[in-house]
C-alpha positions in Angstrom: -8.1 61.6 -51.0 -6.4 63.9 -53.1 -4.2 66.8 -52.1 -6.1 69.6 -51.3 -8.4 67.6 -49.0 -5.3 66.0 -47.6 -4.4 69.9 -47.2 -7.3 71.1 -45.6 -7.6 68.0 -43.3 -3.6 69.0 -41.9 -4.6 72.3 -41.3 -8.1 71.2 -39.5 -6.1 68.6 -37.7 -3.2 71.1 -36.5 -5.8 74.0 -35.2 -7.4 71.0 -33.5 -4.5 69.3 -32.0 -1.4 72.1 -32.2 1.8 70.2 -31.8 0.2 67.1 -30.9 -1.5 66.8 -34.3 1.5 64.7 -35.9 0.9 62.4 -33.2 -2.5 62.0 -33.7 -2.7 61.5 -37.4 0.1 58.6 -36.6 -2.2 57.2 -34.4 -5.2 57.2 -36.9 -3.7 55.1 -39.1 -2.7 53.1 -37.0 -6.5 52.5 -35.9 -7.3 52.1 -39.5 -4.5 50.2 -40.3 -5.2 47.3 -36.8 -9.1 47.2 -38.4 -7.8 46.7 -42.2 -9.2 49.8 -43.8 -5.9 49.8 -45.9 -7.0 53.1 -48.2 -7.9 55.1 -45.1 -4.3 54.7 -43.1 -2.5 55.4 -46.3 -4.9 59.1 -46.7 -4.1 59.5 -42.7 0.0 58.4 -43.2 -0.2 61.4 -45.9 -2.5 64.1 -43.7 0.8 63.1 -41.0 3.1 63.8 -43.7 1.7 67.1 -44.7 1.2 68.1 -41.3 4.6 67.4 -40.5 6.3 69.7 -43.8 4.4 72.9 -42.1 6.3 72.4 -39.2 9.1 74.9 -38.7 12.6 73.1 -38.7 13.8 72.3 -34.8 16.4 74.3 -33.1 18.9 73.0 -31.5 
């Protein structure tokens, strides 16, 4: 997957899911990770990581 589908699938993913969506990509590739589809958890660990750098910092 490269990066602008890895782009628009954070952005589908986070109007799906709102601040839950970080969480939910974690949990996909986990599925695909338990089931062996290697390629597939590594394209949802990176969706998670994009996901999460659109995230405004926390305030403490």
């Amino acid at each position: 997957m490269d990066a602008i589908q890895i782009s628009h699938y954070a952005g589908a993913l986070y109007r799906a899911h709102g601040d839950k969506a970080e969480v939910e990509a974690a949990r996909r590739a986990r599925e695909c990770e338990e089931r062996g589809r290697l390629s597939e958890a590594q394209d949802w660990r990176s969706i998670r990581a994009a996901i999460h750098s659109r995230r405004p910092p926390r305030q403490s």
